[in-house]
NUZA-737747 format. One record per atom (N, C-alpha, C, O): residue in one letter; chain; x, y, z. Coordinates in nm, 4 decimals. Example, Ala and Ser with C-alpha at 12.3 -4.5 7.8 and 13.67 -1.06 7.14 Angstrom:
2
+---------+--------+----------+----------+----------+
! residuo ! cadena !       xx !       yy !       zz !
+---------+--------+----------+----------+----------+
!       A !      A !   1.3190 !  -0.5690 !   0.7800 !
!       A !      A !   1.2300 !  -0.4500 !   0.7800 !
!       A !      A !   1.3200 !  -0.3300 !   0.7800 !
!       A !      A !   1.4236 !  -0.3319 !   0.8465 !
!       S !      A !   1.2850 !  -0.2250 !   0.7080 !
!       S !      A !   1.3670 !  -0.1060 !   0.7140 !
!       S !      A !   1.2900 !   0.0030 !   0.7870 !
!       S !      A !   1.3409 !   0.1138 !   0.8039 !
+---------+--------+----------+----------+----------+
This chain:
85
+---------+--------+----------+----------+----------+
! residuo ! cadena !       xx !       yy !       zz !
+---------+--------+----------+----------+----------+
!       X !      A !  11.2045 !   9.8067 !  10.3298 !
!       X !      A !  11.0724 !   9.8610 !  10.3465 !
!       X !      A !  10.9753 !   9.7666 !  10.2770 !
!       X !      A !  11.0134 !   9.7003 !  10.1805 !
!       X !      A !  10.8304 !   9.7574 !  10.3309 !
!       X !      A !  10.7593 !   9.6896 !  10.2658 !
!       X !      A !  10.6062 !   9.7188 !  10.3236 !
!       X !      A !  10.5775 !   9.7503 !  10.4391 !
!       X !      A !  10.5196 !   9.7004 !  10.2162 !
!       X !      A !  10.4190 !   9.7386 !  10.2578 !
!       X !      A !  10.3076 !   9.5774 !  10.1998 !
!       X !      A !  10.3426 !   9.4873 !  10.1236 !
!       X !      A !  10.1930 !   9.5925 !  10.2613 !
!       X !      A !  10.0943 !   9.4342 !  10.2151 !
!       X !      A !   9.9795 !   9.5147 !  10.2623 !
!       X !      A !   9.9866 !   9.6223 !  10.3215 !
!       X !      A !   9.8549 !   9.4389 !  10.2237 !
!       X !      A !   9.7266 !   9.4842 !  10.2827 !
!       X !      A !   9.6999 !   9.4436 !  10.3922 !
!       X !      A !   9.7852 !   9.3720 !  10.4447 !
!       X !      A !   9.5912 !   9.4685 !  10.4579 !
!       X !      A !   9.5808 !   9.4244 !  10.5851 !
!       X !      A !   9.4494 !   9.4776 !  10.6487 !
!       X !      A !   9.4236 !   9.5945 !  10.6773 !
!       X !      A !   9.3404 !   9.3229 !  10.6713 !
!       X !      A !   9.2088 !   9.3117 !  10.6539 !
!       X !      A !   9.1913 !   9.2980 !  10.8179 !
!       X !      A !   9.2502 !   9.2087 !  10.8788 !
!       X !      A !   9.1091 !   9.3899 !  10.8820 !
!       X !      A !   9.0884 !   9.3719 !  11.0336 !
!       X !      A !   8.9613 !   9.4289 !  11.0315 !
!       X !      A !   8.9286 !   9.5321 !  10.9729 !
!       X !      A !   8.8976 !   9.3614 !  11.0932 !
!       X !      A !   8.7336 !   9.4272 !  11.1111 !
!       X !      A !   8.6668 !   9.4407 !  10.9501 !
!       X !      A !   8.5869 !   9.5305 !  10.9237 !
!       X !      A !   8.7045 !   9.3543 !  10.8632 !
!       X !      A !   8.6335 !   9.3545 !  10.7259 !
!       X !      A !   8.6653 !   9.4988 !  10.6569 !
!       X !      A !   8.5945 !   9.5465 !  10.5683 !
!       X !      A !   8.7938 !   9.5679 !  10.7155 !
!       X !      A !   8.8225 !   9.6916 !  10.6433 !
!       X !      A !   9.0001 !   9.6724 !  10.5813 !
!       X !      A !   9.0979 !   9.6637 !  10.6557 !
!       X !      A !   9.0028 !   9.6701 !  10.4608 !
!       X !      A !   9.1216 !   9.6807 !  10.3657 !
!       X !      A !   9.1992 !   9.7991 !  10.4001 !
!       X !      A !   9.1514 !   9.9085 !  10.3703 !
!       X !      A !   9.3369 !   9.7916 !  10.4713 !
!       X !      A !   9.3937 !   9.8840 !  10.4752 !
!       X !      A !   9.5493 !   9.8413 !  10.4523 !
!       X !      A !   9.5973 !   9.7320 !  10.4824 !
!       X !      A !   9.6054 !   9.9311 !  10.4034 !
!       X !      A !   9.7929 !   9.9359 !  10.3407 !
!       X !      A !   9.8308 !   9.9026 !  10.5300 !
!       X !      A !   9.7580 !   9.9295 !  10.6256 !
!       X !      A !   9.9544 !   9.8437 !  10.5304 !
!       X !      A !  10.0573 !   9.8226 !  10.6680 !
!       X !      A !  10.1816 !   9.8630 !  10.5900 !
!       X !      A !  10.2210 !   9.8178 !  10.4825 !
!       X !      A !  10.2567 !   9.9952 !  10.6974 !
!       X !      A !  10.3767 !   9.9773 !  10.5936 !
!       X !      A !  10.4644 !   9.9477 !  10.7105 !
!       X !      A !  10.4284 !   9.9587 !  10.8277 !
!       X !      A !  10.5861 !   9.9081 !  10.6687 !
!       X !      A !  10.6745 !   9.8840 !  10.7892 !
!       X !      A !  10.8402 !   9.8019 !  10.7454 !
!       X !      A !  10.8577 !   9.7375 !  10.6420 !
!       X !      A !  10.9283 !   9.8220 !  10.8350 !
!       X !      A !  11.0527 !   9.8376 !  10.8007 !
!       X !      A !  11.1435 !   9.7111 !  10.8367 !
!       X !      A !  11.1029 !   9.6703 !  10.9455 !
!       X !      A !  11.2416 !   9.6375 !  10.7948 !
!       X !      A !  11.2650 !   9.5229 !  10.8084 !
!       X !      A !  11.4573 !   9.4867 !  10.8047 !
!       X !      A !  11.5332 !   9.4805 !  10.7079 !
!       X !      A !  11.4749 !   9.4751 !  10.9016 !
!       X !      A !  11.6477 !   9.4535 !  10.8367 !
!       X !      A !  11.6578 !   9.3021 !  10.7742 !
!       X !      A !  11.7624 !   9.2729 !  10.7163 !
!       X !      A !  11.5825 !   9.2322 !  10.7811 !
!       X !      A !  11.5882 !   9.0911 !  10.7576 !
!       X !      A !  11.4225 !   9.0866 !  10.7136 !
!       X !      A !  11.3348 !   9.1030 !  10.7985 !
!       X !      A !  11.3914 !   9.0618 !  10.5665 !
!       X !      A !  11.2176 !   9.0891 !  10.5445 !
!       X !      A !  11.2295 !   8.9456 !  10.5290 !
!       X !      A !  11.1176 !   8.8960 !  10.5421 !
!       X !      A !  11.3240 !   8.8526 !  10.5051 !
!       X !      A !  11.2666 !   8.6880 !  10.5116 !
!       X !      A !  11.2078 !   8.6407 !  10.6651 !
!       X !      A !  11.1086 !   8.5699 !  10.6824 !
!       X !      A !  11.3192 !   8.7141 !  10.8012 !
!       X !      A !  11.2338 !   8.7047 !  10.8934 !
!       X !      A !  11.1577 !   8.7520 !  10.9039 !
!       X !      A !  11.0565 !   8.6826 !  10.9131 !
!       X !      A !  11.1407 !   8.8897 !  10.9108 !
!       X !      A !  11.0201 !   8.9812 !  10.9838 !
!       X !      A !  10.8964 !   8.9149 !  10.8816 !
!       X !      A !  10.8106 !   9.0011 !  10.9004 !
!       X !      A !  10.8366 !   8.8220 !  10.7909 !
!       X !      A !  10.7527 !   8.7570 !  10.7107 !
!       X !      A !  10.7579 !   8.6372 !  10.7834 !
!       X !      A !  10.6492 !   8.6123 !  10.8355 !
!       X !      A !  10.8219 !   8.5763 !  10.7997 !
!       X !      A !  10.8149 !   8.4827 !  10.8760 !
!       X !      A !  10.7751 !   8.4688 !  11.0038 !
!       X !      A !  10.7024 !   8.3755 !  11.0381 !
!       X !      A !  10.8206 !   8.5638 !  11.0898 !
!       X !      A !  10.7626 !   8.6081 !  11.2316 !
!       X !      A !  10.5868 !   8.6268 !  11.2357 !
!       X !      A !  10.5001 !   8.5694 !  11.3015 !
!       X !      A !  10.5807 !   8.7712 !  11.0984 !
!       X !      A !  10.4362 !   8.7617 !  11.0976 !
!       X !      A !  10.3339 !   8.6501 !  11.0578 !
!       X !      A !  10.2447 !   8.6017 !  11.1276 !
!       X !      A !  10.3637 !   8.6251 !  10.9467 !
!       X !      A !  10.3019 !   8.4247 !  10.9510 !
!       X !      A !  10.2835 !   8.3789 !  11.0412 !
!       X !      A !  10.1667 !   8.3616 !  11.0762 !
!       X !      A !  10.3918 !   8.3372 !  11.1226 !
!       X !      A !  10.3969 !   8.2895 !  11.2427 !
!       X !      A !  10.3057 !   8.2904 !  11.3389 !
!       X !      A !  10.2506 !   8.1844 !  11.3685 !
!       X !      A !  10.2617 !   8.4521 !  11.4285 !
!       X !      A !  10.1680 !   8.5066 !  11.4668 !
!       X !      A !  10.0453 !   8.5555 !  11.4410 !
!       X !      A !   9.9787 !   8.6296 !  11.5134 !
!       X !      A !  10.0064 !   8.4940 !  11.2931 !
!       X !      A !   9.8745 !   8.5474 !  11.2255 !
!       X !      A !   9.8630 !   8.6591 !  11.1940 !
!       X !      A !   9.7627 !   8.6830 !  11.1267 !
!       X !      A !   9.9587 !   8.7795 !  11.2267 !
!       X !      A !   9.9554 !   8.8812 !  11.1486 !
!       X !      A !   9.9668 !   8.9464 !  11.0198 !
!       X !      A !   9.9329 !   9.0608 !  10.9896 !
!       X !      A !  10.0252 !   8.8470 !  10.9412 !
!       X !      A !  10.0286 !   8.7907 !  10.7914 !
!       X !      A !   9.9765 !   8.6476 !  10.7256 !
!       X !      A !  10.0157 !   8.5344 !  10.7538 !
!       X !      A !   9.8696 !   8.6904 !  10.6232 !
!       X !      A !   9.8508 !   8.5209 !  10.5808 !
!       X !      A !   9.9186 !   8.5508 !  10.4662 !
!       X !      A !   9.9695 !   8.6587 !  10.4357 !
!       X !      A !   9.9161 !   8.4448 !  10.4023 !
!       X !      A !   9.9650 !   8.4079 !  10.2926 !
!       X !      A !   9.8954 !   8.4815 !  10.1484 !
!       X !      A !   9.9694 !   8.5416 !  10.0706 !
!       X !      A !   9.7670 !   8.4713 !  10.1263 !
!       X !      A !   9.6636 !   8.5370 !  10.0813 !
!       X !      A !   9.7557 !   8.7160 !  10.0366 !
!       X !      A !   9.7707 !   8.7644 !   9.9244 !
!       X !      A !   9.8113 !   8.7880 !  10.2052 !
!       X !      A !   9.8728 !   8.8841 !  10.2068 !
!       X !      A !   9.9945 !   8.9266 !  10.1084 !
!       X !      A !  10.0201 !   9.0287 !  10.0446 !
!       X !      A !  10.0715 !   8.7731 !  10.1295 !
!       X !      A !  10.1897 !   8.8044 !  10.0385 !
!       X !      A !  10.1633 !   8.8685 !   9.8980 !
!       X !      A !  10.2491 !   8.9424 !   9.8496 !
!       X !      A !  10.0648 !   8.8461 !   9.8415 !
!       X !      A !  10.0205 !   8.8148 !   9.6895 !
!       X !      A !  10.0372 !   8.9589 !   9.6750 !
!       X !      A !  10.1015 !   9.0072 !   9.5818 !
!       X !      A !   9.9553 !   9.0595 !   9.8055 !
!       X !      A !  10.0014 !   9.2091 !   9.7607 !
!       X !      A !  10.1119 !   9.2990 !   9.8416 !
!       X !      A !  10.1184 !   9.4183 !   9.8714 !
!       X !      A !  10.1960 !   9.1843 !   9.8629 !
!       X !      A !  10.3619 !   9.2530 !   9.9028 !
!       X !      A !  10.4209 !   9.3063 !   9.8205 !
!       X !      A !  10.4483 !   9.2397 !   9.7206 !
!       X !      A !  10.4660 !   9.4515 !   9.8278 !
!       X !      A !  10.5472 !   9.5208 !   9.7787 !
!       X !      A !  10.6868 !   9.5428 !   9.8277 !
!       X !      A !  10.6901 !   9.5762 !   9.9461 !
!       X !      A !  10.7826 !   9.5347 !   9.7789 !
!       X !      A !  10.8765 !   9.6233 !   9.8515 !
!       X !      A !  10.9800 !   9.6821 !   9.7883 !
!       X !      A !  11.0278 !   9.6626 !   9.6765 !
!       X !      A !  11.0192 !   9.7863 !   9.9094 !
!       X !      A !  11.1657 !   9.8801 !   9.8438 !
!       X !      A !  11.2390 !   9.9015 !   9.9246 !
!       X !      A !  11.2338 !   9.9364 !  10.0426 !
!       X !      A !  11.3726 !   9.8595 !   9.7961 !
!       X !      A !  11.5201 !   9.8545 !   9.8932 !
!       X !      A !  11.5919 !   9.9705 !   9.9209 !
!       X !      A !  11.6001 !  10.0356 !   9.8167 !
!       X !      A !  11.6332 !  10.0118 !   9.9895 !
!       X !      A !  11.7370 !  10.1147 !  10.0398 !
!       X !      A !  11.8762 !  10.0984 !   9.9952 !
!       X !      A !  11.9393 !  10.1715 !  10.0715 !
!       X !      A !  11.9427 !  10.0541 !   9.9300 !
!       X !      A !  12.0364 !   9.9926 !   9.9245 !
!       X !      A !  12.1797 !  10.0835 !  10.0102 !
!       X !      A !  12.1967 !  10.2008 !   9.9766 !
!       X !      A !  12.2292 !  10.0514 !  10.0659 !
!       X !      A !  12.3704 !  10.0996 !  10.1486 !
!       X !      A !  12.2870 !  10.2176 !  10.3067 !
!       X !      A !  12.3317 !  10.3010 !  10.3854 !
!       X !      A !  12.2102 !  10.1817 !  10.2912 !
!       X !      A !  12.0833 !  10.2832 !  10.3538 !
!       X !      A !  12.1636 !  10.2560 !  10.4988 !
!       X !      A !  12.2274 !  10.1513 !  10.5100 !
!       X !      A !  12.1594 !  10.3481 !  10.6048 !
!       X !      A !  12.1269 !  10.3239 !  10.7525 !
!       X !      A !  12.0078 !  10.2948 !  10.8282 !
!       X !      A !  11.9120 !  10.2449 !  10.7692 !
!       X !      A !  12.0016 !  10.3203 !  10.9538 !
!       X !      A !  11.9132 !  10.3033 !  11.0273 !
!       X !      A !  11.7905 !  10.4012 !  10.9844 !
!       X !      A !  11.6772 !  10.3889 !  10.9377 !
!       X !      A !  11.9035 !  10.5368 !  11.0394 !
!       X !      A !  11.8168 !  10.6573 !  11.0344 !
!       X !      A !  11.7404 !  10.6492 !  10.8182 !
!       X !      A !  11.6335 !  10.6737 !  10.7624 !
!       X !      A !  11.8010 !  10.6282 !  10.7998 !
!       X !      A !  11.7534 !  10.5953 !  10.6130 !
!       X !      A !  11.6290 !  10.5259 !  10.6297 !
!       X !      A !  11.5188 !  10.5719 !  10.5999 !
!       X !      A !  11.6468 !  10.4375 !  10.6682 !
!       X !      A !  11.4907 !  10.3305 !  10.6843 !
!       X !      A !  11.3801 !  10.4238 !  10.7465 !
!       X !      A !  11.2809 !  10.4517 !  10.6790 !
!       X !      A !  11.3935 !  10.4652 !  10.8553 !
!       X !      A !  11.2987 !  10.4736 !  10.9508 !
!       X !      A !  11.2444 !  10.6529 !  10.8312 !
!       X !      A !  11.1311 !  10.6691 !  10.7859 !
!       X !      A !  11.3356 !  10.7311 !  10.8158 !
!       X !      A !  11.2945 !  10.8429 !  10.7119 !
!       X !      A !  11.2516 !  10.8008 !  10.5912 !
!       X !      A !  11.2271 !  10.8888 !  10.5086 !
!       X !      A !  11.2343 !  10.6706 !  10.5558 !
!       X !      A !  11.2372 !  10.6365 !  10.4261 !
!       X !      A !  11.0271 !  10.5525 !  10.4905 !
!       X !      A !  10.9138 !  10.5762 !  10.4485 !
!       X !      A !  11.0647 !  10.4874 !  10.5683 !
!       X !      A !  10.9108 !  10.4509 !  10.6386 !
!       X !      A !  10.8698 !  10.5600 !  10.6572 !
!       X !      A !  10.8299 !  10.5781 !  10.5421 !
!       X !      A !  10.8445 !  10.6547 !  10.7098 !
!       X !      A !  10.7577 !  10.7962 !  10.8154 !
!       X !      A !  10.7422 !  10.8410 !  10.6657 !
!       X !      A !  10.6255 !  10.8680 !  10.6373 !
!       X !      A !  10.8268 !  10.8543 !  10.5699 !
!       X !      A !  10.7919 !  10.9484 !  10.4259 !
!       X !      A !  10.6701 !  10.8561 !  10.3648 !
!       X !      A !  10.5555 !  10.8985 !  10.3501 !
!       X !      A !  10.7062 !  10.7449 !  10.3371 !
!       X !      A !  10.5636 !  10.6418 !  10.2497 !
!       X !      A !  10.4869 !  10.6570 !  10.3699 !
!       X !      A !  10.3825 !  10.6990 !  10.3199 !
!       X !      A !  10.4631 !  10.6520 !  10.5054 !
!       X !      A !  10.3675 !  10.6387 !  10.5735 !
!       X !      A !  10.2627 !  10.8068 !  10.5722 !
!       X !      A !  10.1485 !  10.8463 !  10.5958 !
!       X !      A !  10.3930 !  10.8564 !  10.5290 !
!       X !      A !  10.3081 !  11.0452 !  10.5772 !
!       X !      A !  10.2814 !  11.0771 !  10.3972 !
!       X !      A !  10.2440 !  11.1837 !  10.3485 !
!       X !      A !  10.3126 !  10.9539 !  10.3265 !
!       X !      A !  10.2280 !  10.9832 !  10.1222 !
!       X !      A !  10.0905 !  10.9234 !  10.1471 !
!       X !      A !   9.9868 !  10.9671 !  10.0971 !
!       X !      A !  10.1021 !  10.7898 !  10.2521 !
!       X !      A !   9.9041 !  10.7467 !  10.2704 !
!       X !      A !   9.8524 !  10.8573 !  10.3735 !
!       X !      A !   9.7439 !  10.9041 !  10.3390 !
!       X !      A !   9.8779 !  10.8832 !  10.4316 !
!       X !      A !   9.7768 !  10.9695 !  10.5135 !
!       X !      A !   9.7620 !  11.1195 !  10.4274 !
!       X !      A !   9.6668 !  11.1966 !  10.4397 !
!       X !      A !   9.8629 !  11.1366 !  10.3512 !
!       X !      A !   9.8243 !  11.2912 !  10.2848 !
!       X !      A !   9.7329 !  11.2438 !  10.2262 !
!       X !      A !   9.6352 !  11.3181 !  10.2349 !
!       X !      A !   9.7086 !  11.1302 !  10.1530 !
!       X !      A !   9.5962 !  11.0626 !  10.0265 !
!       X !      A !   9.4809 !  11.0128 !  10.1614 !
!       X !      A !   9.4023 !  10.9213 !  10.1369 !
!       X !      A !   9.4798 !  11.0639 !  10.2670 !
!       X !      A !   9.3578 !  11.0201 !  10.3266 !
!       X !      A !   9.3360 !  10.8749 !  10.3601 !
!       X !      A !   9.2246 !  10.8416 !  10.4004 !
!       X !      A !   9.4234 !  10.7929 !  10.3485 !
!       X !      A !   9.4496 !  10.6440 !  10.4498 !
!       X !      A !   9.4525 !  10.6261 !  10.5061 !
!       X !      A !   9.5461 !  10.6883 !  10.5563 !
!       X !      A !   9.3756 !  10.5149 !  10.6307 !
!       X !      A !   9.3933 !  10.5047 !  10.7362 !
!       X !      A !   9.4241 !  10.4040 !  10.7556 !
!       X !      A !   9.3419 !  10.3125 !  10.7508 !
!       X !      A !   9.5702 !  10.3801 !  10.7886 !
!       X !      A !   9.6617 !  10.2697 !  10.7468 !
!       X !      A !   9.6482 !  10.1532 !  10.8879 !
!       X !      A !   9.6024 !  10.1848 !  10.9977 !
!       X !      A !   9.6877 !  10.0492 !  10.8596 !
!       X !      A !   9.7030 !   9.9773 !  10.9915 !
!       X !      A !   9.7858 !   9.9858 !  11.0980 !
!       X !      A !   9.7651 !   9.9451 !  11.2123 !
!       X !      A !   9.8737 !  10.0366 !  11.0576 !
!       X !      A !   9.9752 !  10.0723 !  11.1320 !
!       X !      A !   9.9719 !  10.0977 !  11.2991 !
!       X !      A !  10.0076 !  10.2133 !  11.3219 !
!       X !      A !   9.9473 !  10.0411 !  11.3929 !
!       X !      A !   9.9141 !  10.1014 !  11.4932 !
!       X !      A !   9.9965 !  10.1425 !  11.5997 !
!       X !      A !   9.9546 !  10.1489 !  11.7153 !
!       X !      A !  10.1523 !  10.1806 !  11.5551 !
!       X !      A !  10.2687 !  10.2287 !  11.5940 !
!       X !      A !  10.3331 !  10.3467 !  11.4994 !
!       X !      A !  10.3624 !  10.3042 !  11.3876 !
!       X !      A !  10.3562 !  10.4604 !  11.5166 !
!       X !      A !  10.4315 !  10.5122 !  11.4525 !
!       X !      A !  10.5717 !  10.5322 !  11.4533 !
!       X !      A !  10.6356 !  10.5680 !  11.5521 !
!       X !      A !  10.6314 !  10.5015 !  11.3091 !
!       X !      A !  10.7740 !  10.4699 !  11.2795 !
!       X !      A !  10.8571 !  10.5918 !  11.3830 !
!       X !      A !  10.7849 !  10.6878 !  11.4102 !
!       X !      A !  10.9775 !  10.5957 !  11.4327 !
!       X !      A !  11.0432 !  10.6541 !  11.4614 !
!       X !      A !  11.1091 !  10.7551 !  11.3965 !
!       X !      A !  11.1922 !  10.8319 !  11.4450 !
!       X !      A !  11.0452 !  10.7488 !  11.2232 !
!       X !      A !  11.0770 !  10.8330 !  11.1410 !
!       X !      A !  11.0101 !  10.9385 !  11.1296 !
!       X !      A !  11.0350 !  11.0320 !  11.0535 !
!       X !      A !  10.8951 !  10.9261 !  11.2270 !
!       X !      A !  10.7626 !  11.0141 !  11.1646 !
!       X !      A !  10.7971 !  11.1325 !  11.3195 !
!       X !      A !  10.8079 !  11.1004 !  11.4378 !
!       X !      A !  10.8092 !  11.3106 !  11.2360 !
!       X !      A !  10.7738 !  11.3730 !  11.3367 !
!       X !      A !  10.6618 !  11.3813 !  11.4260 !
!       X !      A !  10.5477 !  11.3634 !  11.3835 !
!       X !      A !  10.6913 !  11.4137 !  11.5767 !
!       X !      A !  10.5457 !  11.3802 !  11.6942 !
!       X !      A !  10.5010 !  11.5087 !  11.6339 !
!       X !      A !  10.3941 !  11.5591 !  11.6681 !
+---------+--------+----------+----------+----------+
């Protein structure tokens, strides 16, 4: 799991999102401009350790459904498969 800021339209907002490989999935986003570097500086992350699939994705939808109880309007513009419709 990992979360960074994430500046679109001059508005600061948390991205959280889930990674089986976070050296790629950082690398991918670099890649595509969806991460600068600037970003890394406020990368957080947390491990699951022995975790599954279903672990991750309940472990994303839970930190994603702690910013929106606190009134965030996160970047996110997919919701995790963890999160009830």
């Amino acid at each position: 799991m990992f979360r960074t800021i994430d500046v679109r339209d001059g508005i600061t907002k948390w991205y959280v999102g889930k990674a089986n490989n976070l050296y790629t999935r950082l690398r991918q986003h670099l890649g595509s401009g969806k991460l600068s570097s600037y970003q890394l500086e406020s990368l957080q992350v947390l491990v699951v350790p022995h975790g599954k699939e279903l672990d991750f994705f309940k472990t994303e939808a839970d930190i994603i459904k702690a910013f929106e109880d606190a009134g965030e309007d996160l970047a996110n513009k997919i919701k995790s498969p963890g999160c009830k419709k």
